[in-house]
Every structure is written in C-alpha cells, then in structure tokens.
N, C-alpha and C positions, 0 to 999 in steps of 0.2 A: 835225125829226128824228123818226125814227120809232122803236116801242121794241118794233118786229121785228128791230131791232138794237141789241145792247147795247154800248156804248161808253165808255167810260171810260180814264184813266189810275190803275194802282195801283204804287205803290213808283217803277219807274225801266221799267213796261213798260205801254205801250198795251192794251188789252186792246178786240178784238172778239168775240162772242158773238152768235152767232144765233137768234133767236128769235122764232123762227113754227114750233110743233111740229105744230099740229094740220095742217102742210102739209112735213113733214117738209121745215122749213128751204127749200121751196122759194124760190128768190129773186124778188123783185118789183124793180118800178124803184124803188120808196120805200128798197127794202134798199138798191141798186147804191148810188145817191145817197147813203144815210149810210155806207157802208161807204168810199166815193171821199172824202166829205168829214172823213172823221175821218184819214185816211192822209195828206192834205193838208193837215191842221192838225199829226197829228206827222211831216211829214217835216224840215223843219227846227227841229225842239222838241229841241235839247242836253239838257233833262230824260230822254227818252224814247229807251231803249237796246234795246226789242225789242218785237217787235211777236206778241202771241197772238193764235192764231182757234182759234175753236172754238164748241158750242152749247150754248147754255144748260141745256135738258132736252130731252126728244122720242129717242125710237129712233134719230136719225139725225143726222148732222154737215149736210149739204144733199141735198138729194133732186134737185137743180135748177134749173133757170128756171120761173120761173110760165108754163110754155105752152098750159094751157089759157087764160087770159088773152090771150096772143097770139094762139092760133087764133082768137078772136071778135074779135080787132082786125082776124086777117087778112081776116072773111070781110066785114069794112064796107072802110075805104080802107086800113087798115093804119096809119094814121101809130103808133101807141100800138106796134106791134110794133117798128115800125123804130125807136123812139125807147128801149124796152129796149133792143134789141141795141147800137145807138152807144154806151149809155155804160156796157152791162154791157164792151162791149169795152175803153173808155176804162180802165173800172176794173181789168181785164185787163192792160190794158198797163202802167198807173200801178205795179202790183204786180210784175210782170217787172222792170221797171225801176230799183223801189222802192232807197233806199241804205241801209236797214237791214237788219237780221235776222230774219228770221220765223218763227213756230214756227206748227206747224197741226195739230190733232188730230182725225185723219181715224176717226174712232170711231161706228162705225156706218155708215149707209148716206151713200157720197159716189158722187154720179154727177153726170156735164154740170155744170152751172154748178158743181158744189159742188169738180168737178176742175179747174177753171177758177179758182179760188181755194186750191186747196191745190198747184199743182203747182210756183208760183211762189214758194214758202217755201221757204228752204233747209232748213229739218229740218221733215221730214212723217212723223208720227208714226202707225204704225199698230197696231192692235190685237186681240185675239181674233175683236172684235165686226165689224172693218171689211168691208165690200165695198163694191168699187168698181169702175164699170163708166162706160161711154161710151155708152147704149143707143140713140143718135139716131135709127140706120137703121129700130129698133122706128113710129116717127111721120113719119117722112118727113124729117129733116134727116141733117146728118153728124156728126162729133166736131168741136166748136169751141172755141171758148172758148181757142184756143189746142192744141189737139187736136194740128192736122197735128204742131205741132212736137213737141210733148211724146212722141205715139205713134212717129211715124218716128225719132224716137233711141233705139230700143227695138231690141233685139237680134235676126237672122233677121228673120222674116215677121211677128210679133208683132202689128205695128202693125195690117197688114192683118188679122187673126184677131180680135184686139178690135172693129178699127171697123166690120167688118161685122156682125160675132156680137152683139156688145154683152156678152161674157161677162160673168162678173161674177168679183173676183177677190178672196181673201182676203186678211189681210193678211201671211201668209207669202208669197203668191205676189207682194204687191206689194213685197216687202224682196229678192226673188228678182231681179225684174224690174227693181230700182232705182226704181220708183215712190213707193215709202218708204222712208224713212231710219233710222228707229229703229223696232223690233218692244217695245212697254211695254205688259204687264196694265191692263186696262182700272179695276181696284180698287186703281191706285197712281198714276192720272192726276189726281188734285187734289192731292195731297201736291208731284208735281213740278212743276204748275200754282203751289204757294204758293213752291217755291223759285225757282221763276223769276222769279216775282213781287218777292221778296226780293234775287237774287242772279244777275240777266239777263245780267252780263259773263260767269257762270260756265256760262251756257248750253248748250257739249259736254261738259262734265263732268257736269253733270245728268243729263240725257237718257244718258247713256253709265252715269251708274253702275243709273240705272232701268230700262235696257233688257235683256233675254234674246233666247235664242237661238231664231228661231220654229222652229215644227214644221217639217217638211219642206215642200216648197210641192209641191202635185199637180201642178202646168203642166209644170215641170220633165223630166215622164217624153211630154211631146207636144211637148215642140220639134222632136222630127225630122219627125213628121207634118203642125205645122202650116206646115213650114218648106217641105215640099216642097209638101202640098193646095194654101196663098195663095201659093205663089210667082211666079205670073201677076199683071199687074194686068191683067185681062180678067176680068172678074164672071165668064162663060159658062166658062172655061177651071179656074178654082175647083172649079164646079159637076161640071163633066166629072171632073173629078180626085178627088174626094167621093166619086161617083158610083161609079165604077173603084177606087176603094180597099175600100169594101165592109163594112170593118170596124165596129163598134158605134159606135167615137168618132164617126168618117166619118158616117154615118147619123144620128146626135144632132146634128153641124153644119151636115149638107142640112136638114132638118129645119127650121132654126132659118133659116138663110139664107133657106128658102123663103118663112117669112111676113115678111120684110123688105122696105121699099120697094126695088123695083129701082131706079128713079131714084136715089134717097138711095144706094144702096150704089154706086152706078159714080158719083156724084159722091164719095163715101170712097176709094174707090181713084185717083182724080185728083186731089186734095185729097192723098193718102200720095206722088204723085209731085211735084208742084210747091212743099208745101213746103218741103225739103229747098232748094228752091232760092232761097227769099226769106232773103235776109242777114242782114235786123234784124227783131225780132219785131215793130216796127212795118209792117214790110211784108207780115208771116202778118197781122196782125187785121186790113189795109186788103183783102186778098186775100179772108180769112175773111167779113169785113160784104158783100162784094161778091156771093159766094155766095148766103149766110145772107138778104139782104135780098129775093133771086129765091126760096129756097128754102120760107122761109115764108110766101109765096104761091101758091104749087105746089099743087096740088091734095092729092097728096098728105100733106102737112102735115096740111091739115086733115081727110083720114081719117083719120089716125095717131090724132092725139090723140083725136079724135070714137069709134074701137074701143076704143082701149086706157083711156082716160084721164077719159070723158065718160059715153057709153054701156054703154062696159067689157065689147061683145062679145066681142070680141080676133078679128074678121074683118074688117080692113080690104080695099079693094076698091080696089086700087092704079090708078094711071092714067100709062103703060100699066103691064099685069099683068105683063108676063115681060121678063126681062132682054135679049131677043131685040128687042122692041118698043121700047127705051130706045137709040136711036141717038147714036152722037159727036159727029153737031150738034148736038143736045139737051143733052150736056153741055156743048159749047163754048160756047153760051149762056149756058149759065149762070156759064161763066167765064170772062165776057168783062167788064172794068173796068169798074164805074161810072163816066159822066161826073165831071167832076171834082167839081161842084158837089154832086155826092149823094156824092161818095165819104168816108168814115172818116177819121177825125183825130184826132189825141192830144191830149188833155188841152191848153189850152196855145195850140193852134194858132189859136184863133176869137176869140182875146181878145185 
C-alpha cells in the first residue's frame, strides 16, 4: 500500500485521501491500485455506510494521471502506460458501479483523472476554491476516464465546448451545469467531513444544511453561443463558425482551439458521438481503453506533454498541424476495437 493514498475506516465511513501534493494529487498506478483495493475491501464490509474522497493537503483535489510518466513509457514499448490505463479504468468502473454512497470534495483543482473519480459519487461537493476542467486535447488525448458519458449528458453543446477548449470551470458553474451537487465554503468542509464521519446515514441532511446558494455561474450567459459555435461535430465547421461570429468570446475560443491537438479534438468530437450509444459504462471504458491505448502512442501525446508539462514551451508541433490534415480514416483507426485478447475488462473478469 502506498501512503500517496490515505485509507482508512473512521466511525461507520471509509475514508480516501490523497496524498501526493507536491504533484497536485496527480494519480500514479501505486494510487489506482490502493484506491481499487481499499473499495474492494469495503464493498461488502456491513460496518462501512459511506464512502469519503478527498485530499489530504496541497492546492488541489487531483490534478490527474501521472502523464508525464506515461509519455516516457510511451516513447520505449509502452507496456507501463497501457498497464495505468487498464486499471485506472478498472478502478473507474468499480466506482460507477460501486453499491454504496460516495461523497467527494472536489475542492480545488480537479481535472482528467481527478473527474474520473469524482463524477461517479453521488454527492460531489464543490467549492469557492474548485475548477475543474477536462484539458486532454491541451497534450494530445481526449476526456476519459469516463468523459464521453459524464460530458454528453450535459445540456445543448456543452460537452463539445468543454472537450475541445478544456475550459475550466468554477464551482458555481459546476452546480449550474449539474456537475456538482452541493456548493459548501471551503472553511466549513472539515466540521462536515467530522459529521459524516459521526453520522453517515444522515448524509443529505448534512451536506443540505452546510451548503448555500453559489454566486451566479458566468457559463450561463454563453449557452446560446456555445450552443450554436459547437453545434457541428466537424472540428473545421466550429472553426468556421468562431471565425464568422467575430465577437471577443468567439476569438478567446479560436484562440484556444488553435493550439489543440487536432488529432485529439476530432477524436473528442467522435468520442461525444458514440458514446451516447454504448448501454453500460462497462461498454464506454472498453470503448474508452480502446482509443486511449492508440492514443498515447500517437505522436502527438508525446509533444503534448513534452511543451506543456516537461519542457513547459507551450509550443507543441502537432502531427498533422491542421485540422484539414486529420482525415476520418485516421480517426476510424483509431476507433476501431482492440482484438479481444488486448481488449479492457472489469474487475473480476481474469480471475
């Protein structure tokens, strides 16, 4: 066990805590693994009536997947990458599935992996401090982690506007959005952390009497623009639409779309189409690894992370550069089923 993750049972509730600050909480596979195996010890433990996440200390709730880590697995044979993603997915699905109640305090910065584990909690608690974003397209992947589904049951165009832009959003905008559940002061989250501790059955009366009413959420006044801009799935037809609008917003979101892998953003926009149509979320994470396993091999991946995250130019050198150069066989490749024997499997299935 590792003690980048803090685990424990207190009173009649599970309790996980993160704890890698100096990597804002980024996830490792040492986290994935104790985080899966502590869910699997209390999922049939009668003691244990709700289950807490949240982080230790550090600026942020999860910042992520450790990807720099994967990009230098990608650039030898990769096994170490592909071996994160199966059972950060695992642990994904285990928690979708999960038969308890989950409480998550999205308090600070939560992006990619760290949404990935808060989306699947019935009460997602956000705060002053939160933003939270999906930044994938920034390094060359998509929103995973459970992405397609969580974003595509977001209202209008939304999904597309996030998973291309990688916005980042506060936590009014995520109470707005339905992405959190409760809006609670950041300087009354351990008092209701000890009643829950104390008094887990009483869990929406908690949260319900500690929560207020967030500010306005800014998003709110751009639904119409971003509903008409992403109304395309066609990357190019976006771009055109931005373009032709003209306006300040319009021009902050070209802007931003431009230094995005085009690769990665026309796999987000096929990724918002398909899965809406996989039934069980077991079918999004096998769909998901399927992708994800092609993607962090891509070239681009590893400029992503290499500008942003290594070097820290912020000029990645895309491959191909424009969205024009990023052909539909190129995506259909990439979303095309792993053979069986390499394909994704729940918890369960190997044993």
């Amino acid at each position: 066990m590792t003690d980048k993750i803090l685990s424990r049972i207190e009173g009649r509730t599970g309790r996980l805590s993160l704890n890698r600050p100096q990597a804002i909480n980024a996830l490792d596979l040492d986290m994935v693994r104790a985080i899966t195996e502590a869910l699997q010890n209390w999922q049939h433990d009668q003691a244990v009536k709700l289950i807490l996440i949240d982080h230790a200390e550090g600026r942020g709730f999860c910042a992520g997947g450790d990807v720099v880590t994967i990009a230098k697995s990608a650039e030898g044979h990769g096994a170490a990458g592909q071996a994160f993603f199966f059972q950060e997915y695992r642990m994904n699905h285990l928690m979708y599935t999960y038969p308890k109640r989950g409480v998550v305090f999205m308090d600070g910065i939560t992006m990619g992996g760290g949404v990935g584990i808060s989306c699947p909690c019935k009460y997602r608690i956000a705060t002053e401090r939160t933003v939270f974003a999906m930044p994938e397209t920034s390094i060359g992947l998509f929103p995973d982690v459970g992405g397609g589904r969580y974003l595509s049951r977001l209202r209008g165009r939304m999904a597309q506007f996030l998973a291309l832009t990688g916005a980042r959003l506060d936590g009014a905008e995520c109470m707005a959005l339905g992405l959190a559940t409760h809006y609670i002061p950041s300087d009354r989250l351990e008092e209701v952390k000890r009643q829950l501790v104390e008094v887990p059955e009483h869990v929406e009366a908690i949260l319900r009497k500690a929560s207020i009413e967030p500010p306005p959420a800014r998003i709110v006044q751009n639904y119409a623009i971003i509903d008409r801009c992403f109304a395309s799935d066609r990357l190019e037809d976006i771009i055109d639409c931005l373009e032709e609008d003209g306006s300040d917003w319009a021009r902050k979101e070209l802007a931003t779309l431009r230094k995005k892998s085009p690769t990665a953003c026309k796999v987000s926009l096929r990724l918002l189409v398909e899965s809406p149509l996989q039934f069980h979320f077991l079918d999004e994470m096998r769909l998901e690894y399927g992708i994800v396993v092609r993607m962090f091999r891509h070239p681009d991946f590893i400029e992503g992370v290499r500008a942003l995250l290594i070097d820290k130019d912020n000029a990645p050198r895309w491959n191909p550069p424009t969205p024009e150069g990023v052909t539909d066989e190129m995506i259909d490749r990439i979303f095309e089923p792993l053979p069986p024997e390499q394909a994704w499997t729940p918890l369960g299935a190997d044993s």
